[in-house]
C-alpha positions as CSV (number, residue, x, y, z in Angstrom):
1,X,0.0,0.0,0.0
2,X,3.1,2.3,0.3
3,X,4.2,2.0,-3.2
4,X,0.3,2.8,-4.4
5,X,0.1,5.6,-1.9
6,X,4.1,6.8,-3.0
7,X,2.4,7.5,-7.0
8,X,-0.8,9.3,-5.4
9,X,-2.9,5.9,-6.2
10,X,-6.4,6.0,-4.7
11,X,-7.3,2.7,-2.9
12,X,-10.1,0.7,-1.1
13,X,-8.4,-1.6,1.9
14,X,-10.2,-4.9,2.6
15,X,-9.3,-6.5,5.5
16,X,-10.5,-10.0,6.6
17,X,-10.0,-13.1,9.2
18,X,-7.3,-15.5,7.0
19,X,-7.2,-19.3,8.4
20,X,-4.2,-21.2,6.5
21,X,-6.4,-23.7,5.0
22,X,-8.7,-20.6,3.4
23,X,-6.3,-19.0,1.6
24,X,-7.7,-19.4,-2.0
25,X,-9.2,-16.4,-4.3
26,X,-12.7,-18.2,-3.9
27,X,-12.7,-18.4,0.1
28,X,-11.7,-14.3,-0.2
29,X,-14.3,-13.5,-2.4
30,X,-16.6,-15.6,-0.2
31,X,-15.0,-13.5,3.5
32,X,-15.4,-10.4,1.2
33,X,-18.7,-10.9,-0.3
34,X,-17.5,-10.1,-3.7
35,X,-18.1,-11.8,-7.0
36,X,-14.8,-14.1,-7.7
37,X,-13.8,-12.7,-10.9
38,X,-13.2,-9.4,-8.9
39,X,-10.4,-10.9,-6.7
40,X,-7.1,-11.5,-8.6
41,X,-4.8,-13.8,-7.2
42,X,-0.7,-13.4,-8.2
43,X,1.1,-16.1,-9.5
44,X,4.6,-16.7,-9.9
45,X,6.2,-18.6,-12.7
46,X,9.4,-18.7,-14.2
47,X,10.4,-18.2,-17.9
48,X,13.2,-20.1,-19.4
49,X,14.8,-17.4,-20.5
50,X,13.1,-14.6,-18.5
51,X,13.7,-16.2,-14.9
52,X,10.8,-14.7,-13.0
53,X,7.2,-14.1,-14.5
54,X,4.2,-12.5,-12.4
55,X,0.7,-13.0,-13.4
56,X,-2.1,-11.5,-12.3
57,X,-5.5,-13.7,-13.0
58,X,-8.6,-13.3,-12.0
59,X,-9.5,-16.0,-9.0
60,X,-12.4,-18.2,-10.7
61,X,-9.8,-18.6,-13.9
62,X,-6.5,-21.2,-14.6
63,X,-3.5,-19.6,-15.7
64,X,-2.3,-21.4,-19.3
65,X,1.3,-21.4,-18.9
66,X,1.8,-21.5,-22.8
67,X,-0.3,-18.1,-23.5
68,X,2.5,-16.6,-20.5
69,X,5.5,-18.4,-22.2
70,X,4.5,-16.9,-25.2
71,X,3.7,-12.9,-24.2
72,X,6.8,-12.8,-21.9
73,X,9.3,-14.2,-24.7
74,X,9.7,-17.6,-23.4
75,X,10.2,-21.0,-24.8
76,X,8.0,-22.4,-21.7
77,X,7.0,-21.2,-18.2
78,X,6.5,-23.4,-15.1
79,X,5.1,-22.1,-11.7
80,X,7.7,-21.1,-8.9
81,X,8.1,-23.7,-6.0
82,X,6.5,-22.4,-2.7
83,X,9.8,-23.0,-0.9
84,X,11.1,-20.1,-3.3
85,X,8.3,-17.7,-2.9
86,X,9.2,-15.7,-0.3
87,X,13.0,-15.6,-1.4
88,X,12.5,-14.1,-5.0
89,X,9.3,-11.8,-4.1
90,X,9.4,-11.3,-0.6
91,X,5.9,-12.3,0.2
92,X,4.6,-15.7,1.4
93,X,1.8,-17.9,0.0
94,X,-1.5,-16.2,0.4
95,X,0.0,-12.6,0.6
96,X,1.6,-12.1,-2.5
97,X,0.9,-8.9,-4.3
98,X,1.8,-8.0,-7.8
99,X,3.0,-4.6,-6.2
100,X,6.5,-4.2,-4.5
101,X,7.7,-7.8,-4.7
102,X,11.9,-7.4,-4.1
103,X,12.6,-6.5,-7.8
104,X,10.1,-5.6,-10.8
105,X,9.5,-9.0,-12.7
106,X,8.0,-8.8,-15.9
107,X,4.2,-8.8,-14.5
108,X,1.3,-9.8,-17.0
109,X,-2.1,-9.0,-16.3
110,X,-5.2,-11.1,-17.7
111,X,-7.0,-9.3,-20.0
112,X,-10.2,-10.7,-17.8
113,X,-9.2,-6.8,-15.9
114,X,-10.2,-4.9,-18.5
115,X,-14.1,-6.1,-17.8
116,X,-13.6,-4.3,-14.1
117,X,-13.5,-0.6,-13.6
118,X,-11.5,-2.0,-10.6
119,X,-10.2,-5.0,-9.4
120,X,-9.0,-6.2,-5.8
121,X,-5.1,-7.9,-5.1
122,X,-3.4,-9.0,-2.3
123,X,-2.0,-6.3,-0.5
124,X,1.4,-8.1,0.7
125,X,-0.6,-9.6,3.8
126,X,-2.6,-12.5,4.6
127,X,-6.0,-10.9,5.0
128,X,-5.7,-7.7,3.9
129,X,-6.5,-6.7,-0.2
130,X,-6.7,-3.7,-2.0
131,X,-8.8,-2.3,-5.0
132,X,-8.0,0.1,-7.7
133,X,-8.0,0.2,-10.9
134,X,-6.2,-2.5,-13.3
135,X,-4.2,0.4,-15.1
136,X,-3.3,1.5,-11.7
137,X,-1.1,-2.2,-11.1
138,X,0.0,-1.8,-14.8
139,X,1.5,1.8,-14.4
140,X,3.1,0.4,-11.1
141,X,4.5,-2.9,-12.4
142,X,5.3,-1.9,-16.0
143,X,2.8,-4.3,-16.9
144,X,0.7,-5.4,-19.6
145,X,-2.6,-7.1,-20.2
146,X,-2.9,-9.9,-22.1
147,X,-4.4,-12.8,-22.6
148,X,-3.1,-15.4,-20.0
149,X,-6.1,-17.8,-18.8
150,X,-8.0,-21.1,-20.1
């Protein structure tokens, strides 16, 4: 929330009870009484040639590995072990926000956002989120939306 507040980027804070075994973008959407394609959930892959890919997804959706291998210039993409997580982005499993991870990774955005005016992401924390608009993340992250899920 820092780094949104740092480039004058409005926000809405959500802020929820987390239990490790409800961690997924459904049981959010559920705590938050939202619709699930609202909530995005951040996953980390990496690229063959890239190293480290962040996409953004909405939570009802899969992430097709090939579409992200192919719009972040990579022969093939595989999801980031868990052990790693915290390492490469500094956040942990069920707090991982496609804003301020340790460096900027390439970070692709579904193009799923576009339907939103805004869209809610993990704010770094178990049990806290944040909404604002797609563009917002994109202008943060250097992003791009494209199409990523099956």
């Amino acid at each position: 929330m820092r780094i949104v507040e740092q480039h004058k980027i409005a926000y809405k804070e959500y802020e929820f009870e987390w239990s490790e075994d409800h961690l997924s973008a459904d049981s959010v959407a559920e705590k938050l009484a939202i619709e699930e394609g609202e909530i995005f959930k951040t996953l980390v892959t990496v690229g063959n040639k890239t190293g480290p890919v962040v996409a953004v997804i909405p939570g009802n959706k899969e992430l097709d590995l090939k579409k992200l291998a192919s719009a972040s210039g990579n022969k093939k993409v595989e999801m980031l072990h868990l052990k790693d997580l915290e390492e490469t982005t500094g956040y942990i499993r069920g707090g991982c926000s496609p804003i301020g991870m340790k460096k900027l990774f390439p970070t692709y955005l579904a193009k799923e956002a576009s339907d939103y005016t805004t869209i809610i992401v993990s704010a770094g924390k178990r049990g806290l989120q944040i909404e604002l608009p797609a563009a917002s993340i994109l202008q943060v992250t250097n992003g791009a939306i494209v199409d990523l899920t099956t």
